[in-house]
N, C-alpha and C positions, 0 to 999 in steps of 0.2 A: 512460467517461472515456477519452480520447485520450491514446496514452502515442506522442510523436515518436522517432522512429529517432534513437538517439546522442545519448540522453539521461539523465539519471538526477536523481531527487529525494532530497534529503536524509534522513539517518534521519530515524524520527520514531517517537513511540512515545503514545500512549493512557493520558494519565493519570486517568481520569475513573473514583471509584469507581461500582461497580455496575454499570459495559460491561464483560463479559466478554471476548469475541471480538470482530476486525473483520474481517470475512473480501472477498476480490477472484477472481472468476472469470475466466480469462481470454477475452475471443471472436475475436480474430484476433491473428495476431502471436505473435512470445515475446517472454519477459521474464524478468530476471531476478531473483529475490526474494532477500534477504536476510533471515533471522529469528534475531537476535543473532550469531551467529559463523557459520551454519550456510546455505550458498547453493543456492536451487532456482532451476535451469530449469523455466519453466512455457509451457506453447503452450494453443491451445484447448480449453479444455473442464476444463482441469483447472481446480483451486479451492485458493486458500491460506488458511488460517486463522492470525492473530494472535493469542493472550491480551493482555488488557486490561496493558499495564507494560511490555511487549516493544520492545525495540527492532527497527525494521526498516527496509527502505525498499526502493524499487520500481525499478527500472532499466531501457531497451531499449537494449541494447550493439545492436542490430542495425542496417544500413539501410532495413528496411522498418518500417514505423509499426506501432501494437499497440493494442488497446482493452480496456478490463474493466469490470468492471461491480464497481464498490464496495457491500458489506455492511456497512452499520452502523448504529445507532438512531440516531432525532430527538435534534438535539443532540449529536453526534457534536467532541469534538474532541479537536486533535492536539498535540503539545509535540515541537521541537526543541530538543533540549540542555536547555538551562535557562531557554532561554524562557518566556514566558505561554504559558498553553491558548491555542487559537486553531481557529476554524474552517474548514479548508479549502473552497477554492473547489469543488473536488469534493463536498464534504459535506452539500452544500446541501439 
């Protein structure tokens, strides 16, 4: 997944009983991850883990672009705020 330089996506958090984790590796680029209050720097190769109810969400404060590779089960989907479940375009 292509993440553009000076950009950021909204929380979102994995309401779906029975997904435990969604996990994102990073391959080029940082990023910055948020997981409830709590902010990681991530660059290549490192790996973030979500539990399943978590709020988070995914950010590139940087000018150069960033990419990851999304971890999640068939059927995977997302809820911001108080939205409906939905499935993201990345999710596919």
């Amino acid at each position: 997944m292509p993440v553009v330089p000076r950009s950021a996506a909204p929380e979102f958090a994995v309401p779906q009983v029975g997904v435990t984790v969604v996990g994102l590796v990073v391959l080029t680029g940082h990023l910055t991850v948020t997981l409830g209050t709590v902010v990681h720097q991530v660059g290549p190769g490192d790996a973030v883990i979500a539990p399943a109810h978590q709020v988070f969400s995914i950010a590139n404060p940087h000018d150069e672009p960033a990419s990851a590779i999304g971890i999640m089960p068939i059927g995977f989907q997302a809820r911001i705020g108080d939205s409906e479940p939905f499935t993201p375009p990345w999710g596919v």
